[in-house]
C-alpha positions in Angstrom: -71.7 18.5 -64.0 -70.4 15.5 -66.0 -70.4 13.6 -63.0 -73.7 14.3 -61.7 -75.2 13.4 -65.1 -73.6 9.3 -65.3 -74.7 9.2 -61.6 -78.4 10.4 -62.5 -78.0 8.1 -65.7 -77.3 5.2 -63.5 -79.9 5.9 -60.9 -82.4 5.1 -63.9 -81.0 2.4 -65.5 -79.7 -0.2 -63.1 -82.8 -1.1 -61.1 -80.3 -3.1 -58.1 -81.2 -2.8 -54.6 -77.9 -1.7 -53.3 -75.2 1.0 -54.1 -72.3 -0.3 -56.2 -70.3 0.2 -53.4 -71.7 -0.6 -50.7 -69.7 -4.0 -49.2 -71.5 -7.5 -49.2 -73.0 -8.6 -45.8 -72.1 -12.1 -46.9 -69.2 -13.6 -48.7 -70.3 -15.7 -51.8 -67.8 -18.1 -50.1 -70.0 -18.4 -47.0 -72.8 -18.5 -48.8 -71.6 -21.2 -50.9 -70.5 -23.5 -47.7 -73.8 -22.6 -46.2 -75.6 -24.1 -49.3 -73.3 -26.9 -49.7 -73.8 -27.9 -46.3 -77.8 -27.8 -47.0 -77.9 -29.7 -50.5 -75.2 -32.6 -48.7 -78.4 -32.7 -46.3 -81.2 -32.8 -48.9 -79.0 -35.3 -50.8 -79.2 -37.7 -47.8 -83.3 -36.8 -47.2 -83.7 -37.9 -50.6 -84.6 -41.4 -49.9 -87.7 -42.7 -52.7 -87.8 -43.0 -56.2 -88.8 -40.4 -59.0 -88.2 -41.6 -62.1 -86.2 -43.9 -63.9 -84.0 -42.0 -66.0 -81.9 -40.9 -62.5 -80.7 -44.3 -62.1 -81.2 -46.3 -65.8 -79.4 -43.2 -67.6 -76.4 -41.7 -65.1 -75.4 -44.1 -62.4 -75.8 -47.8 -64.0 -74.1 -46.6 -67.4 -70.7 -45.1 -65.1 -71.6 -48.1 -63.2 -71.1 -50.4 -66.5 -68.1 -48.5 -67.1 -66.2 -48.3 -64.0 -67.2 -52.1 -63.3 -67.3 -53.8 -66.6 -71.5 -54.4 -65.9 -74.3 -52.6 -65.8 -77.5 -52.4 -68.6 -77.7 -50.4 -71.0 -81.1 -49.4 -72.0 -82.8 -49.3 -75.7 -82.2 -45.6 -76.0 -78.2 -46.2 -75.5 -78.9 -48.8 -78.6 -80.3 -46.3 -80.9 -77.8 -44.0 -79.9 -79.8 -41.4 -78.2 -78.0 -40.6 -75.6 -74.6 -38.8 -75.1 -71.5 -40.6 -72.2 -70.7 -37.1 -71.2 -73.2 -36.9 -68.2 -72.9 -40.8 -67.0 -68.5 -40.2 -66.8 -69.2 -37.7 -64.3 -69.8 -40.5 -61.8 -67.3 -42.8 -63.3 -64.6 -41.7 -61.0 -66.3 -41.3 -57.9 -67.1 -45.2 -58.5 -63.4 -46.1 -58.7 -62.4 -43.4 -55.9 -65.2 -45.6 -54.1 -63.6 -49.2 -54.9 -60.1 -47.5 -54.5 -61.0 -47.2 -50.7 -63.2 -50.0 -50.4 -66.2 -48.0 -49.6 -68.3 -49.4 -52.2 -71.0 -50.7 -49.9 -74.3 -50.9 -50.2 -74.7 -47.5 -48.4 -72.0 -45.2 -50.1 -73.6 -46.9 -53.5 -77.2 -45.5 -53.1 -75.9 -41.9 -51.5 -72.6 -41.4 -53.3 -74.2 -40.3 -56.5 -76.7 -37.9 -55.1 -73.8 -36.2 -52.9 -71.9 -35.4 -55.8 -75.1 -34.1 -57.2 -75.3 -32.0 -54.4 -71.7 -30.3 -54.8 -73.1 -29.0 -58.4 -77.1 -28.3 -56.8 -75.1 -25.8 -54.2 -73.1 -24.4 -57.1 -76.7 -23.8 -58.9 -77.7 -21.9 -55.5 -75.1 -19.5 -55.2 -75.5 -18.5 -59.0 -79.5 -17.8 -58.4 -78.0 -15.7 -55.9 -75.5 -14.2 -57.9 -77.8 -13.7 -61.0 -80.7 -12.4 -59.0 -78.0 -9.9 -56.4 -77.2 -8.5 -60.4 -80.7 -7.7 -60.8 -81.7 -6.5 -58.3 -79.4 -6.5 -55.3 -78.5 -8.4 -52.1 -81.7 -8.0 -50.1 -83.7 -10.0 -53.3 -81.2 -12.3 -53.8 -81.1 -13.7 -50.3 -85.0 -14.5 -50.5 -84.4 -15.8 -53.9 -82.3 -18.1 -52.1 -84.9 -18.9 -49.4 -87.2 -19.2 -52.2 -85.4 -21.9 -53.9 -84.3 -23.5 -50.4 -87.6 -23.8 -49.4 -89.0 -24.9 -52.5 -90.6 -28.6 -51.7 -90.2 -29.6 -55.5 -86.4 -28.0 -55.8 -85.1 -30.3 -52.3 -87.1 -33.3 -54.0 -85.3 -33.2 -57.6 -82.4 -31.3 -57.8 -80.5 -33.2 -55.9 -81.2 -36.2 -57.7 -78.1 -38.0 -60.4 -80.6 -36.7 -63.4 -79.6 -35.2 -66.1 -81.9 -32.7 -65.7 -80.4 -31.5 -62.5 -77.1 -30.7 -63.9 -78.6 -29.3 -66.7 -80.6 -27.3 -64.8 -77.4 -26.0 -62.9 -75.9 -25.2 -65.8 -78.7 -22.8 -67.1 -78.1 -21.3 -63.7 -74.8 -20.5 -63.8 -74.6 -19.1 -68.0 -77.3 -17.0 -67.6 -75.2 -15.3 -65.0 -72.8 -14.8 -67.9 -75.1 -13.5 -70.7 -74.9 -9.7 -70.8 -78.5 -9.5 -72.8 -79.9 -11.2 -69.5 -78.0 -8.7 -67.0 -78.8 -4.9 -66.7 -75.4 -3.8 -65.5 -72.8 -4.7 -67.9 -68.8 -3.5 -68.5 -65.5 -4.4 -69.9 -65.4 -8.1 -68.9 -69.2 -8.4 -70.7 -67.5 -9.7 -74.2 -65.5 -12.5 -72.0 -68.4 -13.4 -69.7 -70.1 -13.8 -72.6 -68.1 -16.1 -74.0 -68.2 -18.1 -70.8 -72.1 -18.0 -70.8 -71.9 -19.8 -74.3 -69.2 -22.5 -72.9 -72.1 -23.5 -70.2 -75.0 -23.2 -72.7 -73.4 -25.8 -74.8 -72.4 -27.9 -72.4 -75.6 -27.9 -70.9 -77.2 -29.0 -74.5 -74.4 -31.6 -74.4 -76.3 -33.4 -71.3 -79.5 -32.7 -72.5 -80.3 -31.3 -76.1 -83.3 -30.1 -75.3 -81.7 -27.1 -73.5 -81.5 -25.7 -76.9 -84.9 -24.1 -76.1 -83.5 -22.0 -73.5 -80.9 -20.8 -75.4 -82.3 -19.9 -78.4 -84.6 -17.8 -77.1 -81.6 -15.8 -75.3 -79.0 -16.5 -78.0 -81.7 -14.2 -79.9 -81.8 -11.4 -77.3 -78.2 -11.5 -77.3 -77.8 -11.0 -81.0 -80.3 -8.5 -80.8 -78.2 -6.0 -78.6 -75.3 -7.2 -79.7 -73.1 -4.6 -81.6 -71.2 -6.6 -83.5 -73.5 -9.2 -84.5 -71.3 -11.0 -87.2 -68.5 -11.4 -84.8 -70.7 -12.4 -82.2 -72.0 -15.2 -84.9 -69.4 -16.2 -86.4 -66.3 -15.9 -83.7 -68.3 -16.9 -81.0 -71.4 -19.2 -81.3 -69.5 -21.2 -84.2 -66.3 -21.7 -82.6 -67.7 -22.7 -79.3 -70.9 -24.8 -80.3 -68.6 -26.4 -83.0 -65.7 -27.6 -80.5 -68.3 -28.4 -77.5 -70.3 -30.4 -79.9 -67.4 -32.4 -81.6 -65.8 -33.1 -78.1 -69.1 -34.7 -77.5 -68.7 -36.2 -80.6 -65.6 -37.6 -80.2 -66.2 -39.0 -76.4 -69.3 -40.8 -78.0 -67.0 -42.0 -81.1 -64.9 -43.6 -78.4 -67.6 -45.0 -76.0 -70.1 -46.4 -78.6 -67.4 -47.6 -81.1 -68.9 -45.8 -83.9 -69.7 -42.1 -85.2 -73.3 -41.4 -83.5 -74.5 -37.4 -84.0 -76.5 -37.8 -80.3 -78.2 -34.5 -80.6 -79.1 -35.4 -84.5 -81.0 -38.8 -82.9 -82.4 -37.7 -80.1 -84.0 -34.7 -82.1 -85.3 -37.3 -84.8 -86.8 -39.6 -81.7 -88.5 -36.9 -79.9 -89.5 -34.3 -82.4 -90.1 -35.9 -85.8 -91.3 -38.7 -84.6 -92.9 -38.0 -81.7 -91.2 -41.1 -79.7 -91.9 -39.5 -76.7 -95.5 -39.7 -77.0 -94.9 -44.0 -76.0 -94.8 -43.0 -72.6 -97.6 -41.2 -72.7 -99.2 -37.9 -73.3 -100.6 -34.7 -71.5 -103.0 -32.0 -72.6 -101.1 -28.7 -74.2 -102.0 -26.8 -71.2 -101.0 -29.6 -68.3 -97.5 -27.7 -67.3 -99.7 -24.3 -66.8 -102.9 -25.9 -65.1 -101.0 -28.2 -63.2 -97.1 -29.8 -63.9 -95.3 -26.4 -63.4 -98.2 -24.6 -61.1 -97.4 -27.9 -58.5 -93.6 -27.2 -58.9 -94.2 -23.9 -57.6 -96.6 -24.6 -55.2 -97.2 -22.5 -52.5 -95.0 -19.7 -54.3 -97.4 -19.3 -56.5 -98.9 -15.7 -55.8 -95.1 -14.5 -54.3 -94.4 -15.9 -58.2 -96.9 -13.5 -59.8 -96.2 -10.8 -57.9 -92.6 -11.1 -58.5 -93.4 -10.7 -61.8 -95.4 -7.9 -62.0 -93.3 -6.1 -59.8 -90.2 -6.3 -60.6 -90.7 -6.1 -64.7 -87.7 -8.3 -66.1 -89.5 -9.3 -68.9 -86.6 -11.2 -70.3 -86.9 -13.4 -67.5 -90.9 -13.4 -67.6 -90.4 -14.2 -71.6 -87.8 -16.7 -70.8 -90.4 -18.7 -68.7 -93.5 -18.3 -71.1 -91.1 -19.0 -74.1 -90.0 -22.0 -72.4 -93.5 -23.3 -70.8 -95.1 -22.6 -74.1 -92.5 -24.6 -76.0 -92.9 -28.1 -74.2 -96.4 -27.5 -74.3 -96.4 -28.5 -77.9 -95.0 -31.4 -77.5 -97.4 -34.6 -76.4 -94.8 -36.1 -73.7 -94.9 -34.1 -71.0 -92.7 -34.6 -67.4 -91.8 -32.6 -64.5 -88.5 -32.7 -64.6 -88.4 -31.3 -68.3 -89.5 -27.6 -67.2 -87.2 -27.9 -64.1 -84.3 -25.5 -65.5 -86.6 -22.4 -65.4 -87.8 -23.1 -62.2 -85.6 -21.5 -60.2 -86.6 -18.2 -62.2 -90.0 -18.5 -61.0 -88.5 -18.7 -57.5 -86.2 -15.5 -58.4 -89.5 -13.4 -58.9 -91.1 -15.1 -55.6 -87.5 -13.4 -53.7 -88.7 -10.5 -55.4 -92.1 -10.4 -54.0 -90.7 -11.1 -50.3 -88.2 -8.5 -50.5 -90.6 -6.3 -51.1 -93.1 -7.3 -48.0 -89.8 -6.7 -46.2 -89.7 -3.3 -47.3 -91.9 -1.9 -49.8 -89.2 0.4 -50.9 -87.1 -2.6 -52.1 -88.1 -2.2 -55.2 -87.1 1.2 -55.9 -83.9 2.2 -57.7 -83.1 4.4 -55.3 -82.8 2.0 -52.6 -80.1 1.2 -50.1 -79.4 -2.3 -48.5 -77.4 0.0 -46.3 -80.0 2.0 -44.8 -82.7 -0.3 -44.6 -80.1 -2.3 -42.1 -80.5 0.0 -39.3 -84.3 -1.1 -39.2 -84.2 -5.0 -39.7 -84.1 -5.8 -36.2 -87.2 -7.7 -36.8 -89.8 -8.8 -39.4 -92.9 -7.3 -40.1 -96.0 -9.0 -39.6 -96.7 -9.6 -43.1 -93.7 -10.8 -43.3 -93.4 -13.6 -40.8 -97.0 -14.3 -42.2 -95.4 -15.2 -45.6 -92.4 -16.9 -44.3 -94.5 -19.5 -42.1 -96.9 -19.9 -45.2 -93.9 -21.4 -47.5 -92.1 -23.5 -44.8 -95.6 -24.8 -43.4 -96.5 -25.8 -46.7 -93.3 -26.9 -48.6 -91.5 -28.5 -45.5 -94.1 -31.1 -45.1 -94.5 -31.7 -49.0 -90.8 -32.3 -49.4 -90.2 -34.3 -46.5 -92.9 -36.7 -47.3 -92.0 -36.9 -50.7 -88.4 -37.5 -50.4 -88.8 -39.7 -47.1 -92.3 -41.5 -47.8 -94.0 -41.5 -50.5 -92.2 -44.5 -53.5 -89.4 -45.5 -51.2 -90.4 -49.1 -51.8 -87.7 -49.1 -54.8 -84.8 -48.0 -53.6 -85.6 -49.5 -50.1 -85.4 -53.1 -51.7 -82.3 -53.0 -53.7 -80.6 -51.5 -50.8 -82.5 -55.1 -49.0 -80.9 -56.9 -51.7 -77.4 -55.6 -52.3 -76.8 -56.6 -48.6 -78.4 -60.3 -49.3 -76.5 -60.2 -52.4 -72.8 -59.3 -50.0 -74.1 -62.2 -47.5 -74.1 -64.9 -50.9 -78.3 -65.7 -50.5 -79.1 -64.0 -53.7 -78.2 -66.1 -56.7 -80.6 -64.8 -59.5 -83.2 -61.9 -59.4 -86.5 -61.4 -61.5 -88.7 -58.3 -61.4 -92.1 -58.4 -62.2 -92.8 -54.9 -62.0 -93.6 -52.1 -64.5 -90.3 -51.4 -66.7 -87.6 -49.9 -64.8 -89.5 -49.4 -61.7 -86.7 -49.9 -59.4 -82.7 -49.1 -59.9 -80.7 -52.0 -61.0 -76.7 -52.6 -61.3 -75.6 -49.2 -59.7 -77.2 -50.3 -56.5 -77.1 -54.0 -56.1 -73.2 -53.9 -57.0 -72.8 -57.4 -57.3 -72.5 -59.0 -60.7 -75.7 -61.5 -60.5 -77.9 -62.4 -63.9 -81.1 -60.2 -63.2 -84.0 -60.1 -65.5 -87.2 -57.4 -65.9 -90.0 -57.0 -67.9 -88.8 -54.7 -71.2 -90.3 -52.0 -72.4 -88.2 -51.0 -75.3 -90.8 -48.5 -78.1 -92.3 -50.6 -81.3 -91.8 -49.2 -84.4 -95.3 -50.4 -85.0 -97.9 -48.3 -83.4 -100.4 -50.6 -81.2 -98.1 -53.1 -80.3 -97.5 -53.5 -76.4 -94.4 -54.2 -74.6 -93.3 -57.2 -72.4 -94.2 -55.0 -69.5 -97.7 -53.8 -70.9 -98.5 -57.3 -71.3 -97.8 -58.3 -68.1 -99.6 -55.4 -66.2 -103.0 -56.6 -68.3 -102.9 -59.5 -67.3 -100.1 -60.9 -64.7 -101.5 -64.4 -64.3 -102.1 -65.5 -68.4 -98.7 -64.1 -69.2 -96.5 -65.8 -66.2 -98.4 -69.1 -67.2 -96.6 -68.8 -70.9 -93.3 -67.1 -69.2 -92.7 -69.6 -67.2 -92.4 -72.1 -69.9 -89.2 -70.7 -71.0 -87.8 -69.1 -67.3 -84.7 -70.6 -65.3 -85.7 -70.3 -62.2 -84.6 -66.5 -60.2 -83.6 -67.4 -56.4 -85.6 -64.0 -56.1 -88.7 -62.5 -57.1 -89.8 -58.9 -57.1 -93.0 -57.3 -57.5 -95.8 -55.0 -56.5 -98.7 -55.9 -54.2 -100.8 -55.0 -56.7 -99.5 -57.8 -58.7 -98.5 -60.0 -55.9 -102.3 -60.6 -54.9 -102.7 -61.9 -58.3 -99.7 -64.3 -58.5 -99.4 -65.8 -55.0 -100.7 -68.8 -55.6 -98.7 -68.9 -58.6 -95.3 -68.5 -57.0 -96.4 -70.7 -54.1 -96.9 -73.6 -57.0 -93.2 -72.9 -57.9 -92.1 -72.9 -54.1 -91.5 -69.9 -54.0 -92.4 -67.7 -50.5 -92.5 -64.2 -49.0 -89.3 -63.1 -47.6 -89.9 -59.0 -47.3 -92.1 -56.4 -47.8 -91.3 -52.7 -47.8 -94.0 -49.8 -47.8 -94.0 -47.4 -51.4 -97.0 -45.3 -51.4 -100.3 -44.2 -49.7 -102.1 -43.3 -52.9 -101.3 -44.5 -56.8 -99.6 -41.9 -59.4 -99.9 -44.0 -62.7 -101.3 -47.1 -62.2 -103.1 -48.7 -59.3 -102.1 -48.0 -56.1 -98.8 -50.2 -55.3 -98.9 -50.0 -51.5 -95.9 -52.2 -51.0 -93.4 -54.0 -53.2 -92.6 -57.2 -52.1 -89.5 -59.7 -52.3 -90.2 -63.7 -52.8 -87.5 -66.1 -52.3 -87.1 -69.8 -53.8 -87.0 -72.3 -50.8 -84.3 -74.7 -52.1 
């Protein structure tokens, strides 16, 4: 009688999709290599450039460090940022000079391969997290969800911080016991481990605090001893994580700098962000997160709806809604939650599958004996999402802003030959990578862009997109001159003349883009060499 009662009481409160029994189809080993092998791929699609910080901020500071050059940008001045994410590449450079492999080639893809290692990691823990929920049959289209996912293939395996932080929100939330329904003996150490990740993951990027206040409040909410969890926990574990962090950037700057204290007072109090511009309060619902989804949209809300985790439904809105307040709004900032989105969209395609997925009465076993193929609807959905996120992430990892990254590669191998002596780039502020790429020690000059405390007062770079022509003619009173000039068309139609006067002619041109983003449209990026 006793026994009939836990197994009614379990019935009702673990909503999985599979006995607890009932043996794995699939190894998380298997499924590991299987995602391994995919992100190594979408490391090596990932050919164009998305933003700045995945060079500027990871590769060229290890680069600095393993090589003794490299820049470091105005925010490593102020003490904004923290060494722990830009050492992860540090050794794979010196493994990389160790074996003499630091060409131009293993240079541009090294980076993003590691990246990839930790990506696949990422994807076996939505697996894992969602399989928890709500058994194997959702978390294997969870994992097509986030496979298939054009904006996931186009970022995550990119060297920004925000992909390894996004990994890391991945893996601790598989560790949280407030954000799991089944929970046991180990829950008080996985816990532990959950808050081992969390910090780390504010280490790299100390806005994750968001995510993890939100379920460090859950937690201490169904905690049941609260003051130990507190005090013996979140103490001891934030307080050694941060002052490791502390003491890495003690050694690397030379100086005591509190990272997380700056980069709070840069981006919150005083709104430093907002220099790079600003975005309505609704721009992640009506369109930054809606285009990350894309066409996963309505799986998304169904998901939702559905399959009634509100934790994880909170955890987004709490999230969404919090980097809505702020003025400085970017893609990659909300990228962490994304893959719960894509959870709920596994959701809604198991239950297409089989409508009685969603049941806590169901059995992957059972179901098995009737997947011989899939239903209409089905194969309908699964043809929607790879017709429409296969061509958006190929284009955007292949096509669209390649120019960048296409003309350092151009250049590191002029630069191995001896024909580059100097380089200038006339192009917006950080437009293309630098150091980590070229890998030859050569002076190099661009446009800076570093924030004013004054409000109203433009950059070098802002002053030279106004008006290219008026503020070469007073440059080039004070320039050596580069044996190489980069720019954008856009530009370059403006200053031909100019750089003809100073003997100076086209040499290459490489396609970036069929339509603008920011600016005007820079169709090509072009390369000008001095004829000596």
């Amino acid at each position: 009688m006793r026994r009939r009662r836990e197994t009614h009481q379990d019935e009702n409160t673990k909503p999985t999709l599979q006995t607890p029994n009932s043996p794995k189809s699939v190894s998380d080993k298997q499924i590991f290599a299987f995602c391994l092998a995919f992100r190594m791929l979408n490391s090596l699609l990932v050919q164009s450039y998305f933003n700045p910080d995945e060079h500027w901020q990871g590769p060229e500071v290890a680069h600095r460090i393993a090589f003794g050059y490299g820049h470091l940008t105005w925010e490593w001045k102020q003490g904004i940022r923290s060494y722990f994410h830009p050492l992860i590449f540090v050794p794979l450079y010196k493994f990389l000079a160790l074996l003499r492999l630091d060409t131009a080639w293993f240079m541009m893809r090294a980076p993003r391969l590691l990246q990839s290692v930790f990506s696949a990691v990422g994807d076996l823990y939505l697996y894992k997290l969602s399989s928890v929920l709500f058994g194997d049959s959702v978390a294997k289209w969870a994992l097509f969800s986030q496979l298939s996912n054009w904006f996931m293939f186009y970022c995550i395996a990119r060297t920004l911080s925000n992909s390894l932080e996004t990994v890391l929100t991945l893996v601790s939330l598989y560790f949280w016991p407030c954000m799991r329904t089944s929970s046991g003996k180990s829950s008080y150490v996985s816990r532990k481990w959950g808050l081992v990740l969390a910090a780390l993951a504010c280490a790299i990027r100390p806005t994750s605090a968001v995510t993890w206040m939100y379920v460090g409040v859950i937690e201490l909410f169904n905690a049941r001893d609260k003051l130990k969890f507190v005090f013996l926990e979140v103490a001891p574990i934030g307080t050694l994580v941060l002052g490791l962090t502390c003491l890495l950037d003690r050694f690397m700057y030379g100086s005591w700098v509190l990272v997380p204290l700056n980069f709070l007072k840069f981006n919150f109090l005083s709104s430093g962000g907002d220099y790079y511009g600003t975005h309505a309060w609704h721009w992640y619902f009506t369109q930054g997160f809606t285009v990350m989804i894309f066409s996963h949209i309505p799986f998304c809300i169904a998901g939702i709806i559905y399959s009634k985790q509100w934790k994880f439904t909170g955890l987004l809105a709490w999230v969404l809604g919090f980097y809505s307040i702020l003025g400085h709004k970017e893609f990659r900032f909300v990228l962490p939650v994304l893959p719960i989105a894509l959870m709920f969209s596994g959701y809604s395609l198991a239950m297409i599958e089989d409508p009685g997925a969603g049941s806590p009465q169901y059995k992957e076993k059972e179901f098995s004996k009737k997947r011989n193929k899939f239903p209409p609807k089905m194969t309908a959905a699964i043809l929607f999402l790879l017709a429409t996120n296969i061509p958006m992430a190929l284009y955007m990892s292949l096509v669209h802003q390649k120019g960048p990254e296409d003309v350092m590669n151009h250049l590191a191998k002029e630069a191995f030959q001896g024909k580059v002596k100097s380089i200038l780039f006339l192009t917006p502020c950080h437009a293309t990578p630098f150091y980590s790429m070229l890998h030859h020690n050569l002076p190099m000059q661009f446009l800076d862009c570093t924030p004013s405390e004054e409000k109203g007062v433009l950059d070098e770079s802002d002053r030279f997109m106004m008006d290219p022509v008026s503020f070469m003619s007073k440059f080039a009173n004070n320039w050596s001159l580069p044996s190489h000039i980069v720019l954008f068309d856009s530009e370059e139609q403006k200053l031909r003349s100019f750089l003809i006067s100073f003997d100076y002619r086209e040499e290459k041109r490489f396609f970036n883009a069929h339509f603008k983003v920011d600016r005007d449209l820079q169709a090509s990026i072009v390369v000008y060499v001095r004829i000596q």
